[in-house]
C-alpha positions as CSV (number, residue, x, y, z in Angstrom):
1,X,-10.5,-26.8,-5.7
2,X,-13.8,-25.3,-3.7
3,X,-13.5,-22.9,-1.2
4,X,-13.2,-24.6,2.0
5,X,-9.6,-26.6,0.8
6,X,-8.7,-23.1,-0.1
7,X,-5.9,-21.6,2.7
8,X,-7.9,-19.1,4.8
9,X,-6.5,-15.4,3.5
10,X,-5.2,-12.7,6.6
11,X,-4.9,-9.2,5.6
12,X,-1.9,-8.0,8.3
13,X,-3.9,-4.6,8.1
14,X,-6.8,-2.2,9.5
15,X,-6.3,0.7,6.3
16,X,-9.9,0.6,4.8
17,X,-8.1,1.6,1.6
18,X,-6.4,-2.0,1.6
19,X,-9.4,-3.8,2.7
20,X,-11.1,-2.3,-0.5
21,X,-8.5,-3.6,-2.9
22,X,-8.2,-7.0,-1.6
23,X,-12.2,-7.1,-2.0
24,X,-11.8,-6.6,-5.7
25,X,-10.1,-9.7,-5.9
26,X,-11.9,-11.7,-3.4
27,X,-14.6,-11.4,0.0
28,X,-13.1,-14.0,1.3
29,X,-10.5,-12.7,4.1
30,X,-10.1,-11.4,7.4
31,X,-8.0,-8.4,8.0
32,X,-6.5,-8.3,11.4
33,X,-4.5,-5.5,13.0
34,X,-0.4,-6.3,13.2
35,X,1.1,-5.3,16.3
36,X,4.1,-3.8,14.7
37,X,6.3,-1.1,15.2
38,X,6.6,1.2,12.3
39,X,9.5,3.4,13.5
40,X,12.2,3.7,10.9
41,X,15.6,2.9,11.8
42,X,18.5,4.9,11.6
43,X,19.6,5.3,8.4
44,X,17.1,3.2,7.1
45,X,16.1,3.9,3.5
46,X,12.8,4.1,1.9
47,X,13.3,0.6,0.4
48,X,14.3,-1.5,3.5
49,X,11.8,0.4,5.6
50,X,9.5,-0.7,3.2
51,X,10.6,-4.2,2.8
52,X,11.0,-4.9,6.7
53,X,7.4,-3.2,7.5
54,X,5.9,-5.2,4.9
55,X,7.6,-8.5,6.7
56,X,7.0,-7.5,10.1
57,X,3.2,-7.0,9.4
58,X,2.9,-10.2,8.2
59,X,4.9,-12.4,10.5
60,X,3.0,-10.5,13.4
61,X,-0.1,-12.0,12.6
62,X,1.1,-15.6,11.3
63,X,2.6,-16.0,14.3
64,X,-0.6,-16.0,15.7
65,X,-1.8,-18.6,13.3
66,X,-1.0,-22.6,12.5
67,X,-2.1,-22.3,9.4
68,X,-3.2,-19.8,6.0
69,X,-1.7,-16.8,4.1
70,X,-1.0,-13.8,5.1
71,X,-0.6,-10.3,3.6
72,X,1.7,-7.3,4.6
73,X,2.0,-4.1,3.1
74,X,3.8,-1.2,4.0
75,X,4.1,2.1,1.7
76,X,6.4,5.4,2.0
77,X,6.3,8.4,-0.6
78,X,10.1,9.7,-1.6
79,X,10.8,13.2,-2.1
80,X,13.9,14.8,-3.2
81,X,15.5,11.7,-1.6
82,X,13.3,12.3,1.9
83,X,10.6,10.1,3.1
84,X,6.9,11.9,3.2
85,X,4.3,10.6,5.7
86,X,0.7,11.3,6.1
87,X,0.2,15.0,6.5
88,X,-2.4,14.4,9.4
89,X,-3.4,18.4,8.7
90,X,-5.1,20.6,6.4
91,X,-1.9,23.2,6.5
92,X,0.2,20.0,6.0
93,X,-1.0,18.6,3.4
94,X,-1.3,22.0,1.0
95,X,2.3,22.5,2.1
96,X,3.0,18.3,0.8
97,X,1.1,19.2,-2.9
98,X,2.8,23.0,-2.9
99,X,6.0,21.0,-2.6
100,X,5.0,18.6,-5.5
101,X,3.8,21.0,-7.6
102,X,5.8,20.6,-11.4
103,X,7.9,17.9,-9.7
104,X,7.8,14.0,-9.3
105,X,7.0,11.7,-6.4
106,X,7.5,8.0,-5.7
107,X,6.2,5.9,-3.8
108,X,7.7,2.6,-2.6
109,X,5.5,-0.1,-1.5
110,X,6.6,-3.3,0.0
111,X,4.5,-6.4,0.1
112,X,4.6,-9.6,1.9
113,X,2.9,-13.0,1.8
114,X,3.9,-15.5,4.2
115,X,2.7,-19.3,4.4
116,X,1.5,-19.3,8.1
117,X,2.1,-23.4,7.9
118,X,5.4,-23.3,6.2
119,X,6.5,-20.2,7.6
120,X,7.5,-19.3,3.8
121,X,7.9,-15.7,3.1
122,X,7.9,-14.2,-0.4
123,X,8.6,-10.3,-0.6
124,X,8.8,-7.6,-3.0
125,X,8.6,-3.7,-3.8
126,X,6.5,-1.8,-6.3
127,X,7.9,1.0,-7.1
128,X,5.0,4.1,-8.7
129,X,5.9,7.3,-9.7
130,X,3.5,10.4,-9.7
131,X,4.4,13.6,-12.0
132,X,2.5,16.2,-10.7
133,X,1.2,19.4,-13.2
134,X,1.8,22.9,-12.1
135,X,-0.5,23.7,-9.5
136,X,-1.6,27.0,-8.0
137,X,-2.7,27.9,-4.0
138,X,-6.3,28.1,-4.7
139,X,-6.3,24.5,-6.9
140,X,-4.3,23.3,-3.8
141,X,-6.9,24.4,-1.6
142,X,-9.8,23.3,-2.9
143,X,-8.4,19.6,-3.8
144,X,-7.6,19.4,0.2
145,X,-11.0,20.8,1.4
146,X,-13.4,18.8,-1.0
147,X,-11.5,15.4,-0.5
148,X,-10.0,15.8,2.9
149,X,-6.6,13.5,2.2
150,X,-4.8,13.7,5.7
151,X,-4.1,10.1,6.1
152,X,-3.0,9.5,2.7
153,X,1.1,9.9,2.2
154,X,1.5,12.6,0.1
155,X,-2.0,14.4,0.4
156,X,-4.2,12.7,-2.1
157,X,-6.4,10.1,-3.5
158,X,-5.4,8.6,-6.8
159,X,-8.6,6.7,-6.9
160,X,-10.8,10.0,-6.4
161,X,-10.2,13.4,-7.4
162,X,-6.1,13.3,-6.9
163,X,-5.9,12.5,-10.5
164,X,-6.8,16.4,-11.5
165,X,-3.4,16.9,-9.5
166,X,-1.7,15.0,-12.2
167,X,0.8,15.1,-15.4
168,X,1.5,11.6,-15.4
169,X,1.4,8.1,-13.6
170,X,4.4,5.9,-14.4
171,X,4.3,1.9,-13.1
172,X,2.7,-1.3,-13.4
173,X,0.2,-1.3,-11.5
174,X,-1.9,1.6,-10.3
175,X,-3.5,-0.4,-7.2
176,X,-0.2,0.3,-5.4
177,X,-0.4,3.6,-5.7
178,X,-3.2,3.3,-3.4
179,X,-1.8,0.7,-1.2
180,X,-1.8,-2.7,-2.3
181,X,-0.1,-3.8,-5.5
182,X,-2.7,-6.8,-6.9
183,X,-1.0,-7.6,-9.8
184,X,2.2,-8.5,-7.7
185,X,0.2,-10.3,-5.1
186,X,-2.0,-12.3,-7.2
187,X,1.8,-14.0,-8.6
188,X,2.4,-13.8,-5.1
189,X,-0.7,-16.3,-4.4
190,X,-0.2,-18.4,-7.3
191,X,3.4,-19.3,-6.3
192,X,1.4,-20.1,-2.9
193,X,-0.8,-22.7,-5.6
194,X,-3.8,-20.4,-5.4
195,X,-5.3,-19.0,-8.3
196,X,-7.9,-16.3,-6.8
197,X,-9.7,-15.9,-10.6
198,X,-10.0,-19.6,-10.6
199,X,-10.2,-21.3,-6.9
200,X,-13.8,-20.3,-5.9
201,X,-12.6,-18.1,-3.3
């Protein structure tokens, strides 16, 4: 099959970190920004946040379209049972890896593809835990200042110098961790009948 029978690929987002992934696999995409609300609802936990963000991202932009795939992600870090966002701060986020320091964090991402022609939606979520090693205030500080994580949920960058922060990773795909699980999604596609290593795209 050559690239132009292939079903034009959506990216239902506008995080650079997700448009990097998906590039990995394949050029080939557009990503477009979902009009979505993201605000939790009450009583919502992590996983059906997670799972219904993921959706909603997707189905905002296939509405939009008559035909192609589309992708939706959402991802939350769990705490001690509490959701963590983006520290959006420099105090915030030493006071996020302070927390973490010795303990465990997971994050839950949910993942969407939806068949803009068939209206088929497939859905999961990867879970990905992060053991953090004891830290002190000046590691703290310095990992903050030289990478700068303040949009990233729980203050770091696995893919950069977060791993220093680190005891162990456990999951089964690192990717998600990041934002995108590609292991997941590339079964995703292939139920869809495309084969991204294959297809051309």
């Amino acid at each position: 099959m050559n690239q132009s029978a292939l079903p034009a690929l959506y990216l239902a987002s506008t995080s650079v970190y997700r448009r990097q992934l998906l590039a990995k696999l394949t050029p080939h995409f557009t990503a477009v920004k979902p009009e979505t609300d993201e605000t939790p609802f009450s009583g919502e936990d992590a996983t059906a946040l997670v799972r219904r963000l993921a959706r909603a991202k997707a189905q905002a932009v296939a509405n939009t379209l008559s035909e192609g795939l589309v992708i939706g992600s959402d991802q939350v870090a769990v705490f001690n049972g509490q959701i963590i966002g983006k520290p959006h701060t420099v105090d915030n986020a030493i006071a996020q890896l302070s927390q973490f320091s010795g303990h465990s964090v997971t994050f839950l991402t949910g993942l969407a593809l939806i068949n803009a022609t068939t209206a088929q939606c497939q859905l999961i979520v990867e879970p990905f835990t992060v053991s953090f090693r004891i830290l002190n205030e000046q590691e703290i500080a310095a990992y903050v200042a030289r990478e700068q994580p303040l949009d990233c949920a729980g203050s770091f960058k696995s893919e950069g110098l977060g791993i220093s922060l680190f005891s162990a990773l456990r999951g089964d795909d690192p990717n998600s961790l990041i934002g995108l699980p590609l292991i997941k999604l590339l079964q995703l596609l292939r139920n869809e009948g495309v084969d991204l290593l294959t297809a051309g795209y």
